[in-house]
C-alpha positions in Angstrom: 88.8 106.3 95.4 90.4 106.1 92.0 88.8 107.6 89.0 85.2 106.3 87.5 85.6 104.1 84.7 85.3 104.4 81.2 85.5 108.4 81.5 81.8 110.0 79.8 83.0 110.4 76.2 84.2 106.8 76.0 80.9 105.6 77.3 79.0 107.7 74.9 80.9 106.8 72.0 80.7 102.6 72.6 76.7 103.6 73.3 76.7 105.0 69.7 78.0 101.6 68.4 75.1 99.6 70.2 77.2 98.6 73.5 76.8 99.1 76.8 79.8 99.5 79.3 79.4 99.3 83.0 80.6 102.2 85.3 83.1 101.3 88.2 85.4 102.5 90.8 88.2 101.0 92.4 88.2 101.5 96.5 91.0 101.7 98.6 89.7 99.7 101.3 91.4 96.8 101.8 89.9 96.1 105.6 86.9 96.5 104.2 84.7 93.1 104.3 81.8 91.6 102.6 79.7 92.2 105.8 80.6 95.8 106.3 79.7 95.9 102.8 76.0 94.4 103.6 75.7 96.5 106.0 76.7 99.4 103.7 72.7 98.8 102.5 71.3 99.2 105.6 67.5 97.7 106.1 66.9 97.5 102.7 65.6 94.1 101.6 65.8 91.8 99.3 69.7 92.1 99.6 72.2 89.4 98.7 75.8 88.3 99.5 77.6 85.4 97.5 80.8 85.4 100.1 84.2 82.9 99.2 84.8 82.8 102.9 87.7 79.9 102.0 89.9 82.1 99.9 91.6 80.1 97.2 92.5 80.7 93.7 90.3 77.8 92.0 87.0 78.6 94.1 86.9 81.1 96.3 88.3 83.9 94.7 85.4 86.6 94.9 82.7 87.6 97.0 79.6 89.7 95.5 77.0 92.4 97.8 74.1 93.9 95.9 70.4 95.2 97.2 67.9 97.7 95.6 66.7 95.2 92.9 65.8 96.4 89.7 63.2 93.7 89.5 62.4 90.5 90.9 61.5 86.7 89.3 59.9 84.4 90.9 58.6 81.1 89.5 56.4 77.6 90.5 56.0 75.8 87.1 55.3 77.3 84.0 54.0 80.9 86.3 56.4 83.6 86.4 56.0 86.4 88.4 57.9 89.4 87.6 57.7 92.3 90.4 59.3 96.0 90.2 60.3 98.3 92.4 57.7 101.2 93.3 60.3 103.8 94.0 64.2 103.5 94.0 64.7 103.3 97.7 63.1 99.4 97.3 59.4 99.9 98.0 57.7 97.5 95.6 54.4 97.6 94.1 53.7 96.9 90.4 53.3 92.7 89.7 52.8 90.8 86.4 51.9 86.8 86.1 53.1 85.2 83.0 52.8 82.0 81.7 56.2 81.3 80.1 59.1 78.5 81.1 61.3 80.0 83.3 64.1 79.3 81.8 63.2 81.4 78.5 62.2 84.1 80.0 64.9 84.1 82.3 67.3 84.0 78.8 64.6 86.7 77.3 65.3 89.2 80.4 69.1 88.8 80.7 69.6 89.4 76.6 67.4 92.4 76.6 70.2 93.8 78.7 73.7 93.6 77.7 77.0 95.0 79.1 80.2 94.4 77.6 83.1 92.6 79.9 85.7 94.8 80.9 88.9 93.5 81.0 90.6 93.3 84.6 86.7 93.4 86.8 85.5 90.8 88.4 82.8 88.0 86.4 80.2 89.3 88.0 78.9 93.2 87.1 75.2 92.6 86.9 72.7 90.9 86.3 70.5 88.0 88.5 71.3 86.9 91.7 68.9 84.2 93.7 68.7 80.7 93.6 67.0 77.3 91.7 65.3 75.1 94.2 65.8 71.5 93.7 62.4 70.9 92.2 63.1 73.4 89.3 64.2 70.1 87.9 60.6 69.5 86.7 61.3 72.3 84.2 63.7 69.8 82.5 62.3 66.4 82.9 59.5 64.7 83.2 58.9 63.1 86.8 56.1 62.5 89.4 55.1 65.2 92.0 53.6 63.1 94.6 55.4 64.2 97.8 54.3 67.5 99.3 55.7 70.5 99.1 55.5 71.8 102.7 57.5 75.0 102.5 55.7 76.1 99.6 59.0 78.2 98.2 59.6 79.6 94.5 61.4 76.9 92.5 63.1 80.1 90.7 63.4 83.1 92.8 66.1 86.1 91.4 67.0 89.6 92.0 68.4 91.4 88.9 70.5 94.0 90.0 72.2 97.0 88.3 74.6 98.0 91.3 77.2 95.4 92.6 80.0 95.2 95.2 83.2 93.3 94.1 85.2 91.9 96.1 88.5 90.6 94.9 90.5 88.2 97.9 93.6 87.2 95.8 94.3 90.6 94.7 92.4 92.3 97.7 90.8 95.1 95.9 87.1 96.4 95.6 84.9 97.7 93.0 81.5 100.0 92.7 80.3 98.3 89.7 76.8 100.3 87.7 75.1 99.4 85.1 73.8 102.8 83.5 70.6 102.1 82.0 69.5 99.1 84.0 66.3 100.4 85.7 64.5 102.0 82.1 62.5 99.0 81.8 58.3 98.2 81.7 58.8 94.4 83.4 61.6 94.1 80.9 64.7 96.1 79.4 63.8 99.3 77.0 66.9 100.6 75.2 66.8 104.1 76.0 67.0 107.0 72.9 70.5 107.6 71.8 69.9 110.8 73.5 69.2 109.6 77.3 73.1 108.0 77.4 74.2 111.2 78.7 71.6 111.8 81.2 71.7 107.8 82.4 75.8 108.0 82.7 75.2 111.0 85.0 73.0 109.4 87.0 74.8 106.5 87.5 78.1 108.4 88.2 75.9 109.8 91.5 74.4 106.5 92.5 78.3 104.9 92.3 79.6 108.2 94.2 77.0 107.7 96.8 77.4 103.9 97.2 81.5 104.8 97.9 81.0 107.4 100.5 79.2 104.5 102.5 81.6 102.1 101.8 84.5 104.3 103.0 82.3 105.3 106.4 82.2 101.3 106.5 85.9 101.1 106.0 86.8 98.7 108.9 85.7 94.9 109.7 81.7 94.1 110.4 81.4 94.3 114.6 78.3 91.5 114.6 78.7 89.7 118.2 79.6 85.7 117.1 77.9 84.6 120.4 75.6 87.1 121.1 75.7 89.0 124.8 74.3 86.8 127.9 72.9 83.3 127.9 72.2 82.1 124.4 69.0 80.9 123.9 69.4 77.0 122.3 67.2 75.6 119.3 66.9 72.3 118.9 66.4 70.9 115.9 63.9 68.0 114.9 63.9 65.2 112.5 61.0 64.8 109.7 61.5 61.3 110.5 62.9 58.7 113.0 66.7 57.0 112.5 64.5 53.8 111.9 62.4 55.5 108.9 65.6 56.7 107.3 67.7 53.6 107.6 64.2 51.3 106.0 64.3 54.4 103.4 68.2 52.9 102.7 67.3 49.5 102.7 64.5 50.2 100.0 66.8 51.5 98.1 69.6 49.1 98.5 66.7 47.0 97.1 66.5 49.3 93.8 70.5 48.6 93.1 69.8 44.9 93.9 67.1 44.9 91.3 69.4 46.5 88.3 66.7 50.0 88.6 69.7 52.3 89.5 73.7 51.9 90.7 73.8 55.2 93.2 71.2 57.4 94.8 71.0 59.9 97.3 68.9 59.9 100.4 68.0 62.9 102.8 66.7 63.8 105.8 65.2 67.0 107.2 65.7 68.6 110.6 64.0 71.9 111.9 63.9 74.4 114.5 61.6 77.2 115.4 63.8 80.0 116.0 61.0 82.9 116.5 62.7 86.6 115.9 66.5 85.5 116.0 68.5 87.4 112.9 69.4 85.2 109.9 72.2 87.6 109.4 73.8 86.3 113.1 73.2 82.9 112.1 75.1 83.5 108.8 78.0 85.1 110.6 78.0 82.3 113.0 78.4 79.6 110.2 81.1 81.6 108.4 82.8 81.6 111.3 82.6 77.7 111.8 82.7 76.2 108.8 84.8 78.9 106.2 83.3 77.8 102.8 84.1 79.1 99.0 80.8 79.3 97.7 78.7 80.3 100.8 76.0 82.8 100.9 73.7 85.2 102.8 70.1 85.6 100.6 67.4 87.7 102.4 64.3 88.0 100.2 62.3 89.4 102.8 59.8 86.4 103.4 62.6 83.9 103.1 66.5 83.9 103.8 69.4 81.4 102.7 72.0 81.1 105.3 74.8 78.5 103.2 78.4 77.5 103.9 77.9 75.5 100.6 81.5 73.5 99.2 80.3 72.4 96.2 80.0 74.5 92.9 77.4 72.9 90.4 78.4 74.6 87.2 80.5 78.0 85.9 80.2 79.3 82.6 83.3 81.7 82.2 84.8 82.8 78.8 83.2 80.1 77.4 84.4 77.2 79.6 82.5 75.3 81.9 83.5 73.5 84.8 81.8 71.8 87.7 83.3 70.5 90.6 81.9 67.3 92.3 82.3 66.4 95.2 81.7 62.4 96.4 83.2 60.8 99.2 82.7 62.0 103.0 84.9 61.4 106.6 84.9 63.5 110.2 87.8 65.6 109.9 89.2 63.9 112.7 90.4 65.8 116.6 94.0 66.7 115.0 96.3 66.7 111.6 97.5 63.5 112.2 94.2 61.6 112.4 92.7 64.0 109.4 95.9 62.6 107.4 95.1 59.2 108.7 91.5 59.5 107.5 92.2 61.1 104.4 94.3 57.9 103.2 91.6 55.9 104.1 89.0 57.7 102.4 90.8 58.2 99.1 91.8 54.2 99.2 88.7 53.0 99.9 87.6 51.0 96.9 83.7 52.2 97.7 84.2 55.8 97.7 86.4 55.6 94.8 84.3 53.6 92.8 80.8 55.9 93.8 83.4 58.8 93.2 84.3 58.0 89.3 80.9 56.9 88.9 79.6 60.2 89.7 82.6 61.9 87.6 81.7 59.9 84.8 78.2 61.5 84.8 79.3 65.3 85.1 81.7 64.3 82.3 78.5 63.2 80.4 76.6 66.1 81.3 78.6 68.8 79.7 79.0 66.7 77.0 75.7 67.8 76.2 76.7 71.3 75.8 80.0 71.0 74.6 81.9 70.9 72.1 83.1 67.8 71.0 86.3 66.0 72.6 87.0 69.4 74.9 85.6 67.8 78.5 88.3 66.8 80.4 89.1 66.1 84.1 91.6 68.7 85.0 91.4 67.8 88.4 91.2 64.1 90.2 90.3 63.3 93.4 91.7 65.6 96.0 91.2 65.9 99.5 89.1 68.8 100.6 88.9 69.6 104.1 86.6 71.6 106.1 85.3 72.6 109.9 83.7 69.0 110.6 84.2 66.8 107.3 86.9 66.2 104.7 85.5 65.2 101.0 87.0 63.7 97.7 86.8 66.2 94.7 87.3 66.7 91.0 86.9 69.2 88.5 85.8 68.4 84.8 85.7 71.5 82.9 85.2 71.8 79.2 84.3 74.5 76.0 81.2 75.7 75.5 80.3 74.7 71.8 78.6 77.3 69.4 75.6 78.4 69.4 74.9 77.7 73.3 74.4 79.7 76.3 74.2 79.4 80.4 70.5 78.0 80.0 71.6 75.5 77.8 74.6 74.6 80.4 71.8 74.8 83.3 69.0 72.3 81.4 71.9 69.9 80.9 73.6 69.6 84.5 70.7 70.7 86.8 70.2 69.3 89.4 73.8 68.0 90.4 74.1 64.2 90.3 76.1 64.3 93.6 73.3 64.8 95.4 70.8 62.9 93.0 72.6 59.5 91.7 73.3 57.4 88.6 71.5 57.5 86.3 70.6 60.8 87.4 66.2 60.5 86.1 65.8 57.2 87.9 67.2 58.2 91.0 64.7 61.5 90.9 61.9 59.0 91.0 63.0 56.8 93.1 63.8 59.8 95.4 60.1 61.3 94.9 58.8 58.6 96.3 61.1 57.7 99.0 61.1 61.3 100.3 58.8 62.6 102.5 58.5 65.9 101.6 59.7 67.7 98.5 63.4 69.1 99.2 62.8 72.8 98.2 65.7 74.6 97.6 68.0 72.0 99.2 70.3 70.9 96.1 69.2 73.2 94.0 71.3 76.1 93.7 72.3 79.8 94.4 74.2 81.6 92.3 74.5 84.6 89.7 73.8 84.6 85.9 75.6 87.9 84.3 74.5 90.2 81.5 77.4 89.3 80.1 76.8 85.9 79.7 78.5 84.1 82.7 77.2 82.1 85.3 78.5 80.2 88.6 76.6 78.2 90.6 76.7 76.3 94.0 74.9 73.2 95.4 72.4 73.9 98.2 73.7 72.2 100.9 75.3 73.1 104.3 72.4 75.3 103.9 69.9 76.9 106.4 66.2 77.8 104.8 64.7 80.5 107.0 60.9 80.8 106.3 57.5 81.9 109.0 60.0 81.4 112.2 61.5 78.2 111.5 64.9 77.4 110.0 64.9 73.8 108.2 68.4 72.0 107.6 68.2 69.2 105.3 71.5 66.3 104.8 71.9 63.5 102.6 74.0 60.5 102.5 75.3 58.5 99.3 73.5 55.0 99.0 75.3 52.1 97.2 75.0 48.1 96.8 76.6 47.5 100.5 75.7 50.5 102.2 75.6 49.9 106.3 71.7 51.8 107.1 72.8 52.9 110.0 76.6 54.3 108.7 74.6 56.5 106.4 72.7 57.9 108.9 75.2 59.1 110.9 76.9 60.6 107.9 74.2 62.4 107.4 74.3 63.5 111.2 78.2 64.3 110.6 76.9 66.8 107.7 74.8 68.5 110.0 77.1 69.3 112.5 78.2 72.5 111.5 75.2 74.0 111.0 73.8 72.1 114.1 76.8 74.4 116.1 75.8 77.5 114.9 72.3 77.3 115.9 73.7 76.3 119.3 75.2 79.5 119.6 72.4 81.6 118.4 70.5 84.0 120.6 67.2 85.2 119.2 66.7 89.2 119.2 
């Protein structure tokens, strides 16, 4: 392990001046993974693993572990509940209910605590980590609740952490990241006298040393059977509707475009299985291993988990630039590299998906328009082929500058939720999918993610995405509706969505 970073006197002397550095250590352990890292926490819950399991330099460049929550958010409308830890080994007690919006005390917690960015670390150093569920989105407009919420999950559930794992894949190097300080805090960050510094760097200094012995004993790849020993037991999932409901659910909405109400929409389905004891943590492993994605992740919050192999990134703040990266347009990936090819010409010359495709662009364009500064969105990126385990999609990337005087919440109120998985215009389509719905989505298309105390952000959409809750793990898949969509095409789209997520609960074998 190389030296902690800044040395005690540095730290000391930037406290003096009002700013707060985190303390780190690189590791040499470059077999160690994100898992092994997990691991590295033992039982203790809520714990948290944002994991680029497709390494590439645009998206899936780091990977992130923390546990041992400093405090916990939760919201459903304008109730926040804020929960701290009892002792520091995770045992939770204390509770406060507020009314506030979410979103500004979400802003109010994350500027009460401030570390500086250290050139050369990771974006991530500390901070919140959790997720917005899709119905979040009644914190930013104003549309019917009529469907009903079933799984009865937080629309805004986060950890903040003080103590991260960084994982860097291009550059293959780890980090202890700690932010000294962090914990000091009545439901809310209390600078500590000038004269607690030294005592809070010390302490800090252990809790990093301590975190690095058990990453070094963990120095070697995670050994979590893919397929479990014996005869798997097999899940099978059900529908919340028949193929008949959801193709008349199309057609409904075909009639919408017909009538001039909207030009795109989104659809979905649910499907469920009970699956009693069986670990989320295998079933996690299980999908990495299937379907590799950049912005997949592993949440256990103790009364709920989030097992995603999500491709799709909804926004990143980063330096001040924001990008999202839609993704619109769907195939099978085909039995070999010469059909994929094959169907990757046809989907990217297919005057309906290119037409949905820019559609959709032209909406993210508009979106950070909201937020940014005049004439700097752009698409940097146009319609690519992405490929993955079952499916290959069309992408694009529209970033743009942040303009003065905003921040991630203001980013977050203007793009949330994606209009990939919503449609154009993006307000309408909410309705129209309130009422065509049968249930309200939860956190499917919402997003997971982590929002810094230094101010930057990067979230994913929720799909490819298991929600574990009371037993049952619910899968939910949508399908891109248009003037001349074929009912039953779309189904099956939705079906091919499913499929890796449908293989890894195959292969799982309850505890």
């Amino acid at each position: 392990m190389k030296n902690i970073q800044p040395s005690k006197s540095d730290f000391l002397e930037r406290a003096k001046q009002g700013k707060i550095l985190p303390l780190y250590a690189e590791l040499d352990l470059p077999s160690l993974t994100p898992l092994a890292a997990l691991e590295a926490f033992g039982s203790s819950r809520p714990a948290a693993l944002l994991e680029s399991a497709r390494v590439n330099e645009k998206t899936g460049r780091y990977s992130f572990v923390t546990a041992e929550p400093y405090l916990i958010f939760r919201s459903r409308g304008d109730d926040v509940e804020l929960e701290l830890p009892a002792t520091p080994a995770g045992r939770f007690g204390r509770r406060a209910s507020v009314k506030r919006k979410p979103l500004q005390k979400l802003r109010e917690l994350l500027s009460n605590y401030r570390v500086e960015k250290v050139a050369g670390l990771p974006p991530f150093t500390g901070g919140a980590i959790g997720f917005f569920s899709y119905d979040f989105v009644h914190q930013i407009e104003k549309l019917p609740r009529t469907v009903k919420d079933d799984l009865r999950i937080p629309e805004a559930y986060f950890i903040f952490v003080d103590m991260v794992i960084a994982f860097d894949h291009i550059l293959n190097k780890v980090w202890v990241i700690i932010n000294p300080g962090a914990r000091e805090q009545e439901m809310g960050f209390r600078r500590p006298e000038p004269g607690q510094w030294d005592r809070l760097y010390d302490e800090a200094a252990d809790r990093l040393l301590a975190l690095s012995s058990k990453l070094i004993a963990k120095n070697m790849k995670i050994d979590i059977p893919l397929f479990g020993k014996g005869d798997a037991r097999r899940f099978s999932l059900k529908p919340n509707m028949a193929q008949a409901d959801f193709e008349s659910m199309v057609r409904r909405c075909r009639d919408y475009i017909s009538a001039g109400d909207i030009y795109q929409a989104n659809l979905s389905q649910r499907l469920s299985a009970k699956i009693g004891s069986a670990e989320p943590l295998r079933l996690y492993t299980l999908l990495r291993e299937i379907n590799p994605s950049p912005f997949a992740a592993f949440l256990d919050f103790g009364e709920m988990q989030l097992v995603s192999s999500s491709p799709e990134r909804l926004i990143r703040l980063r330096d001040g630039i924001a990008d999202t990266r839609p993704i619109a347009g769907t195939r099978r990936r085909g039995n070999d590299d010469a059909e994929k090819q094959e169907l990757s010409v046809e989907l990217l010359t297919n005057e309906k998906e290119r037409a949905e495709h820019i559609m959709l662009l032209d909406l993210e364009r508009n979106d950070l328009g909201k937020v940014c500064a005049y004439g700097s969105v752009r698409v940097d990126e146009m319609m690519v082929i992405e490929d993955y385990s079952h499916v290959i999609h069309i992408v694009s990337n529209v970033r743009g500058e942040l303009a003065k005087g905003r921040d991630c919440f203001d980013l977050i109120r203007a793009v949330f939720p994606g209009g990939t998985i919503t449609g154009v215009p993006k307000v309408r389509c909410m309705e129209i999918i309130d009422e065509l719905e049968p249930v309200a989505r939860g956190p499917y298309t919402g997003s997971i993610g982590y929002i810094s105390n230094a101010g930057d952000m990067d979230l994913n959409i929720i799909i490819r995405t298991f929600v574990i809750k009371e037993g049952a793990a619910h899968i939910q898949v949508g399908a891109g509706i248009v003037a001349d969509s074929d009912p039953e095409r779309e189904y099956r789209e939705t079906l091919q969505k499913a499929e890796a997520l449908t293989q890894a609960l195959e292969r799982l074998e309850a505890d």
